[in-house]
N, C-alpha and C positions, 0 to 999 in steps of 0.2 A: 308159605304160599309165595310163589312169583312175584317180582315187580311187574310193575307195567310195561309192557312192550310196544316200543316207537317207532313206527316207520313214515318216513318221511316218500311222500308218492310226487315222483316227478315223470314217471313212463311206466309201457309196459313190463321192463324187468321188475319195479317197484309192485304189480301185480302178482305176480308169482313171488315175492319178497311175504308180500302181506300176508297171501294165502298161505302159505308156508309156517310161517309165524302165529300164522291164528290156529293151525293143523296141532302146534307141536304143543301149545299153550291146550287146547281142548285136551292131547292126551295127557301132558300134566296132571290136568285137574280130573280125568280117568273119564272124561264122553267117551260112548261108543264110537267106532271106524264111523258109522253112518251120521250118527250125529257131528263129530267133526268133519265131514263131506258137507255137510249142508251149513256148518260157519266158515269154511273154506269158500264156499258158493256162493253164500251171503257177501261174504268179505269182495269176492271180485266183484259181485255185481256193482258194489258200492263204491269201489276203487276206480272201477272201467268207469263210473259217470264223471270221479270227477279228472281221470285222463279225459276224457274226451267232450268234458264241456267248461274245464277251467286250465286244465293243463297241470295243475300241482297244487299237494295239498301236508295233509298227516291222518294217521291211522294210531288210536292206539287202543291196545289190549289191552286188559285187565282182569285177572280173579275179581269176583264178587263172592265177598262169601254174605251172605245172611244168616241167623240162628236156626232154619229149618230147612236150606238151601243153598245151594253153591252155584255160580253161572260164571259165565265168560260174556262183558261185556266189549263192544266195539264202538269208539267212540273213532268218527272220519268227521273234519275236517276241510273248510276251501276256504278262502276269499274271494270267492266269482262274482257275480253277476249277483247272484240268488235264485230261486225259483220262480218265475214270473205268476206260474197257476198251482200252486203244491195241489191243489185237491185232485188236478187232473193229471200232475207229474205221479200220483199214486194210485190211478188207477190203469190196468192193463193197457196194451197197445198205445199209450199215448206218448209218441217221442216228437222230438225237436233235431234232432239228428240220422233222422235214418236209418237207425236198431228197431228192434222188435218191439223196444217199452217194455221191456220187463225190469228192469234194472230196479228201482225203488220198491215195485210191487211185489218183485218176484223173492228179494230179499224180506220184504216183512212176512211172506208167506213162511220164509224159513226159517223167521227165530221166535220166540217166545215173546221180547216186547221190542217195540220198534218206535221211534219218534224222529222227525226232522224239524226241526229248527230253520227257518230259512228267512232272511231280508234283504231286502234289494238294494243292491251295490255293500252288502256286509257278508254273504256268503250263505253257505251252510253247515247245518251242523246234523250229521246222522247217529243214533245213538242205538244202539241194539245187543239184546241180551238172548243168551241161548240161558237156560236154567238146569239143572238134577236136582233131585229129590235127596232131603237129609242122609234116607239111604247111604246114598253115594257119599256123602259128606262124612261121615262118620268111617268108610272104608275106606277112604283118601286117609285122614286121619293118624287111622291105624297102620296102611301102609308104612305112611311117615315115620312113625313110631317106630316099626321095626325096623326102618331103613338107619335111623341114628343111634 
């Protein structure tokens, strides 16, 4: 299984860095094209908030495996400000800058579990997981196998 993969988010090249890295890590661990689409999409949403309301941060990837399951979690990172209202930073249309508001909401719609972490003048912390089914865990696996 993969290490963890670090990207350090200081602009929008570190966007495409991230999304990129979360793309290649999902077909690793064998998500469909669509499901790596929507941890690709997660991931910028997540990354865009914190270009554009801290300036810089880190992202990092991870296999998760479990006994009955396999996921790719994302764990992003800031030391900003914090959230000042989290209940209303997650839900729809509610921004502070001048986007649509989807950013935090639109990303928990697309993974499996999602948590934010957030204190003021200590930052935040966004934590999210796409999951497969043993299924899939067991023909990763076997891939592996034959590939050694």
């Amino acid at each position: 299984m993969s290490d963890d993969v670090r990207v350090q988010i200081a602009g929008e090249g570190d966007l495409v860095r991230a999304r990129a890295q979360g793309r290649a890590l999902a077909d690793e661990l064998g998500f469909s094209r669509t499901e790596a689409t929507l941890i690709a999409t997660a991931i910028s949403e997540i990354v865009r908030n914190i270009i554009v309301h801290v300036g810089q941060g880190e992202m990092v990837l991870r296999p998760h495996v479990e006994e009955h399951r396999l996921g790719l979690t994302v764990v992003a990172r800031d030391a900003g400000r914090g959230i000042g209202d989290l209940e209303a930073a997650l839900r729809d249309g509610v921004t502070s800058h001048g986007g649509l508001g989807l950013g935090l909401p639109g990303a928990k719609r697309l993974m499996d579990e999602f948590t934010v972490i957030s204190a003021r003048g200590e930052g935040t912390i966004v934590t999210m997981t796409k999951w497969r089914g043993r299924d899939e865990l067991e023909r990763l696996r076997e891939r592996r196998r034959r590939r050694a």
